[in-house]
N, C-alpha and C positions, 0 to 999 in steps of 0.2 A: 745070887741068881745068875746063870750065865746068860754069854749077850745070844740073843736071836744069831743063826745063821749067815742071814744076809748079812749083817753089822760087821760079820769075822772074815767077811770076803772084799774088805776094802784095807788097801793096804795103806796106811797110812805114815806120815811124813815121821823122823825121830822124835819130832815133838809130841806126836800122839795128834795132829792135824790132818787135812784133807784140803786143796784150796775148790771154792764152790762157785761157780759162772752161777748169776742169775738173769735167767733172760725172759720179757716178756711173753706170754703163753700165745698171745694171739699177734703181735707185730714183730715177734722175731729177734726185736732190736734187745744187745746186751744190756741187762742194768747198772752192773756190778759185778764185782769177785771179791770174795769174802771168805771167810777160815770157818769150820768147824769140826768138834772134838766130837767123842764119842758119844758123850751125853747130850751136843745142840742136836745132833744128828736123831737120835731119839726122840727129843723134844721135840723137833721139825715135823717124824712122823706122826707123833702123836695129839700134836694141836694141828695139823693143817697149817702150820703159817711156820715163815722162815726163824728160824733161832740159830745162831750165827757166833763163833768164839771172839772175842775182842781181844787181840794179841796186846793193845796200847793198855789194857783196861783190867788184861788177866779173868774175867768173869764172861759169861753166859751174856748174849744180847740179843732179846727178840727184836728184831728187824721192827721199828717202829715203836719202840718204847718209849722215846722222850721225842717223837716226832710225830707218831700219829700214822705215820703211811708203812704200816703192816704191808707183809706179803707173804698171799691166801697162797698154797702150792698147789700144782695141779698136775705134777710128775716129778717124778725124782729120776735120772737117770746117771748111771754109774757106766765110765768110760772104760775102754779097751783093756786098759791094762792096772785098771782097780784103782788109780790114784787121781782122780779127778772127780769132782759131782755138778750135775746139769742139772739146775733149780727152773721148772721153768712157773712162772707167779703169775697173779696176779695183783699187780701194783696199784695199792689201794692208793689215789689221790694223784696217783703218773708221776710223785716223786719218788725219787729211789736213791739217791746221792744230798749227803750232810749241806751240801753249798746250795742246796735249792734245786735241782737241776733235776729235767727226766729220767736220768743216769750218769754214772761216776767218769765214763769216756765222750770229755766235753770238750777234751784239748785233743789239737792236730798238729803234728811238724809242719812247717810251712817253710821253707827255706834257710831250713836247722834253728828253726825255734818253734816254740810250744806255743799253740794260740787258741785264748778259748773262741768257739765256733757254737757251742749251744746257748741259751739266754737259760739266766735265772726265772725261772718261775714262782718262786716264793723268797723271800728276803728269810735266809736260816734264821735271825733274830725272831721271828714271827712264829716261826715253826719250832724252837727249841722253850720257849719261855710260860708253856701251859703244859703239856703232855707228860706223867711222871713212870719210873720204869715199871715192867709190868714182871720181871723174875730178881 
């Protein structure tokens, strides 16, 4: 079956990738940036919720499968020059990052060092040890 249209107008990286910004639908604020292949991309359209390539993992990862904090889409938006994807979600539970945290950019340079600046919100142990994956 060939891919839909839209799917053949994103150019994507030599690995058969895309890199994905997910950003909050209603505060604006980034969550994450994440990888997806042709088939999360599919996947993303057709469940309403983010599905994401795991480069560490080599497999398909819906965004909240051993966590619980899903993320419902509410646009998809494909950038200037076809090689980018604008996720914007809704972040079921306000976490969006493995360390517990409301998002992945929690560190800031501070006088050439890296400082985290956001708190944890949930202790990852808490959040990884009930939830099992869902593809």
């Amino acid at each position: 079956m060939p891919s839909p249209q839209w799917l053949e107008q994103i150019h994507w990286n030599p690995e058969g990738l895309i890199p994905v910004i997910a950003q909050d639908h209603l505060s604006q604020h980034v969550l994450m940036l994440a990888w997806m292949n042709r088939e999360a991309l599919a996947h993303t359209v057709e469940r309403g919720e983010a599905v994401y390539w795991s480069r560490s993992r080599q497999r398909l990862w819906h965004k909240g499968e051993s966590s619980g904090h899903v993320q419902r889409v509410h646009e998809l938006r494909l950038d200037c020059d076809g090689d980018a994807l604008l996720l914007r979600v809704e972040q079921i539970d306000g976490i969006a990052c493995h360390t517990g945290r409301a998002h992945c950019f929690y560190r800031r340079l501070e006088h050439g060092q890296w400082h985290s600046v956001d708190p944890v919100l949930k202790d990852p142990a808490d959040i990884y040890s009930s939830v099992k994956p869902t593809i």
